[in-house]
C-alpha positions as CSV (number, residue, x, y, z in Angstrom):
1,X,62.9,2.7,32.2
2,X,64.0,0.1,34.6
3,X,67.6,0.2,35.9
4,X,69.1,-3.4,36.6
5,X,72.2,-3.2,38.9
6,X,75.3,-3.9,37.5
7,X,77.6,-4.9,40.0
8,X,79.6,-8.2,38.3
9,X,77.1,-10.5,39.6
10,X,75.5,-13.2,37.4
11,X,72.2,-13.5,35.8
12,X,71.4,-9.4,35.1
13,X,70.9,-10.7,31.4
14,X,68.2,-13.3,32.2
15,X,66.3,-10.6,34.2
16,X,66.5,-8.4,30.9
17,X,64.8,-10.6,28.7
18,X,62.3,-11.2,31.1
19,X,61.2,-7.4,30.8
20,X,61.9,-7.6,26.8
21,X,59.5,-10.5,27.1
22,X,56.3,-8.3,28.9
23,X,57.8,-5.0,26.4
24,X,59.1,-3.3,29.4
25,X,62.1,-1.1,28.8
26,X,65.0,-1.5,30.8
27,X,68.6,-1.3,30.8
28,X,72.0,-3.1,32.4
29,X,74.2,-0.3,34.3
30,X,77.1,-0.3,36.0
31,X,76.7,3.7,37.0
32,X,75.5,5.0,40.4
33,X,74.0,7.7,38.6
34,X,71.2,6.3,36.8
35,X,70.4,4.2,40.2
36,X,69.9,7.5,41.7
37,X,68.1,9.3,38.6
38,X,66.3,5.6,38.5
39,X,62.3,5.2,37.8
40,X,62.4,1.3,39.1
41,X,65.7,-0.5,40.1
42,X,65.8,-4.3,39.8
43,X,69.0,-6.0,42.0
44,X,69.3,-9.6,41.0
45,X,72.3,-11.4,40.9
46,X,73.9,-14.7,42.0
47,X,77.5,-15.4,43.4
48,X,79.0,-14.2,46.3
49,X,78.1,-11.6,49.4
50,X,82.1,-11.1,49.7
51,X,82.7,-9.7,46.5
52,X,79.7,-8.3,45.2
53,X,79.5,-6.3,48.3
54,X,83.4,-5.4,47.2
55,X,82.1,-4.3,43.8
56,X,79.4,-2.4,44.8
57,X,81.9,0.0,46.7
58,X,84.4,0.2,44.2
59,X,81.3,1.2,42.0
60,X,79.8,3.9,44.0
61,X,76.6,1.4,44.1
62,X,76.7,0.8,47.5
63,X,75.3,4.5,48.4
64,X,73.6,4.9,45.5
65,X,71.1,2.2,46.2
66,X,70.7,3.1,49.7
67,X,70.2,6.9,48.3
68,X,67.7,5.4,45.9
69,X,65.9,3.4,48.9
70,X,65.6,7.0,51.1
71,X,64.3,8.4,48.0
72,X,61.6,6.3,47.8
73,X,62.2,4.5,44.5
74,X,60.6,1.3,43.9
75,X,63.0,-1.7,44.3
76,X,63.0,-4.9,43.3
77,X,65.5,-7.9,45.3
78,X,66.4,-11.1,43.7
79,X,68.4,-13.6,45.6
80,X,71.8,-12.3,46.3
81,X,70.4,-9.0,45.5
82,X,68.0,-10.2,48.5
83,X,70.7,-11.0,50.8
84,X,72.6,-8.2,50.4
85,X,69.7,-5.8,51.3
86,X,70.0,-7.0,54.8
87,X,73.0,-6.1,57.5
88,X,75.6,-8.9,57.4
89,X,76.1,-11.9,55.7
90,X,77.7,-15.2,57.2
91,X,78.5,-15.9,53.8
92,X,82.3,-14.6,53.9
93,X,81.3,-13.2,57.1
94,X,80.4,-9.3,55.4
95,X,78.2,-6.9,56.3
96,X,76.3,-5.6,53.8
97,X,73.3,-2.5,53.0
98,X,71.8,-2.8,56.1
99,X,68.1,-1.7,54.5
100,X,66.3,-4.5,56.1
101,X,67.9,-5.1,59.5
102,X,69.3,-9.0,59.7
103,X,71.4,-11.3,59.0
104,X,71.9,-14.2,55.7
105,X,72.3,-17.8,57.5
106,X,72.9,-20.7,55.7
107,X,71.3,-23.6,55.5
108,X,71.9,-26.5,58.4
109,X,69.5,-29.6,57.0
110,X,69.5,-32.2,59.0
111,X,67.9,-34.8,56.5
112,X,70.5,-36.6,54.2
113,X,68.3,-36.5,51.5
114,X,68.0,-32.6,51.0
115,X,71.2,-31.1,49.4
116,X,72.9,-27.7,49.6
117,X,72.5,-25.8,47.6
118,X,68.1,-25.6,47.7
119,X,68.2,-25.9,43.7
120,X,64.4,-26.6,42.0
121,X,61.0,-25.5,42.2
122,X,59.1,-24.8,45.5
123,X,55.8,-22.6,46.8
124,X,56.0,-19.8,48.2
125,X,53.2,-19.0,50.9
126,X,52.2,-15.7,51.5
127,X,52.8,-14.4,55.3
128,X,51.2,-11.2,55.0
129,X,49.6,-8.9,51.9
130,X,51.6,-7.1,49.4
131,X,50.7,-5.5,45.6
132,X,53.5,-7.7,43.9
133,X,52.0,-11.2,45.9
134,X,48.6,-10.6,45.2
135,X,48.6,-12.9,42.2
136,X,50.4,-15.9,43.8
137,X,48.1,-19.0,44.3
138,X,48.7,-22.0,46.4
139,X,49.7,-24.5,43.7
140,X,52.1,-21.6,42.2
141,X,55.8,-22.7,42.7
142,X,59.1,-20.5,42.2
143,X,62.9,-21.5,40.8
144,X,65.0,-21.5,43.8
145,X,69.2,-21.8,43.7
146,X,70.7,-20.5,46.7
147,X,72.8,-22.1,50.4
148,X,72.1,-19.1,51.9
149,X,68.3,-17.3,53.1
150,X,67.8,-13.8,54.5
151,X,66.4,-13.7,58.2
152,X,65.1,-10.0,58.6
153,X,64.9,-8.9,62.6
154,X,61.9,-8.6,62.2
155,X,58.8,-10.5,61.4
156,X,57.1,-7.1,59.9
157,X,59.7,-7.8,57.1
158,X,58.8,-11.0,55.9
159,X,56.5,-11.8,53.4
160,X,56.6,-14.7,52.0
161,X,58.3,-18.4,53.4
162,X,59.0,-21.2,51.9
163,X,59.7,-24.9,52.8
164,X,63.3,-26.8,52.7
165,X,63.0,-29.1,55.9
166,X,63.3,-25.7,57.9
167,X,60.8,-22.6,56.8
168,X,62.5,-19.7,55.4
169,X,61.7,-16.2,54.6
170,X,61.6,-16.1,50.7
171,X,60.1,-12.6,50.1
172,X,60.6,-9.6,51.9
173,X,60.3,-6.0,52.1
174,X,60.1,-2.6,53.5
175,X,58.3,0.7,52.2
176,X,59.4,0.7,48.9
177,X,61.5,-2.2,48.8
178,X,60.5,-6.0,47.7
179,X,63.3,-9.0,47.2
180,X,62.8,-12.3,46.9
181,X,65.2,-15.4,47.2
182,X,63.2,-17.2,44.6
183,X,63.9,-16.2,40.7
184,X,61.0,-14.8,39.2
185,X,62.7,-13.8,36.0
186,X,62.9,-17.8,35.8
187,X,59.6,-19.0,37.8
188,X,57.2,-19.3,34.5
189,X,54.0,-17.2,34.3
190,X,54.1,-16.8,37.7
191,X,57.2,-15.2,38.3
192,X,56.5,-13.0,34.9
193,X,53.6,-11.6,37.0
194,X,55.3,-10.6,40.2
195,X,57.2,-8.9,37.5
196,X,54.7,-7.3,35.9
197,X,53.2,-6.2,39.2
198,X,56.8,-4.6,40.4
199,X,56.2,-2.2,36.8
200,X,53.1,-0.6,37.6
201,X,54.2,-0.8,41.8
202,X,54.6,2.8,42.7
203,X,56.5,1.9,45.8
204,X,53.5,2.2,48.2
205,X,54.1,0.2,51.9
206,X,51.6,-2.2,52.0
């Protein structure tokens, strides 16, 4: 059973039927308890760091996930489920798990022809070797919505970048912990596999 964290944050439901899709059982949940009981935990959600941050307090979800992290439990990221891994957010100036040490930035394009929010399809290219990655080919692309990118301290933590007139981290991780700012639950066959790798993942560091 995979635990999605429910914390008021858009698109848990998406993420769902992406698991229904491969037969993988899974459930939406609002209660620290299964996070810390959890087999997997997924994180997704879109919005903003100020109040999901909020919710996850008023939730008891804030510890729980870092109580599921100590433990060891394989985690999954997905975008503000990414950011909010890291230590602060500029985005309504929060600070946040702390997990990953960093910070969220957002965006500062200086081309008139790129727009804020990053919203589309883009590749991802693989910075160093991980079990959830192993799939991804050059001509793979990922569904992208987001003004804001995670910028772990340290380079150890990135995995994956990605394009948008600057490069950006777009997959990181630590131990048993693996986000990504890119949807996979909405990136096609490729993003089903990442998925599908994150199931049988037993939360080994790469």
């Amino acid at each position: 059973m995979i635990e999605i964290v429910d914390y008021k944050a858009g698109n848990l439901t998406s993420v769902k039927r992406a698991l229904d899709h491969l037969g993988v059982a899974s459930r939406i949940t609002p209660d620290p308890e299964h996070i810390r009981r959890a087999e997997r935990i997924i994180f997704p959600g879109v919005g903003a760091a100020g109040s999901a941050v909020a919710t996850l307090k008023e939730r008891g979800l804030f510890d729980a996930l870092k109580d599921a992290y100590a433990k060891g439990t394989p985690i999954l990221g997905i975008c503000l489920g990414t950011q909010i891994i890291l230590s602060h957010s500029d985005e309504d100036d929060v600070d946040c798990l702390g997990i990953i040490p960093g910070a969220v930035v957002r965006f500062d394009l200086k081309d008139p022809a790129l727009k804020i929010p990053h919203i589309g399809w883009n590749g991802v290219r693989v910075a160093r070797p991980h079990p959830l990655l192993d799939g991804v080919k050059e001509r793979d692309e990922f569904y992208f919505v987001h003004s804001y990118y995670p910028q772990p301290a340290s380079r150890e933590d990135v995995i994956g970048t990605t394009e948008y007139e600057t490069v950006f981290p777009s997959a990181i991780g630590r131990r048993n912990l693996f986000a990504t700012q890119f949807h996979p639950e909405k990136s096609g066959p490729a993003g089903l596999e990442i998925l599908k790798r994150f199931t049988r993942w037993g939360g080994e560091p790469c």
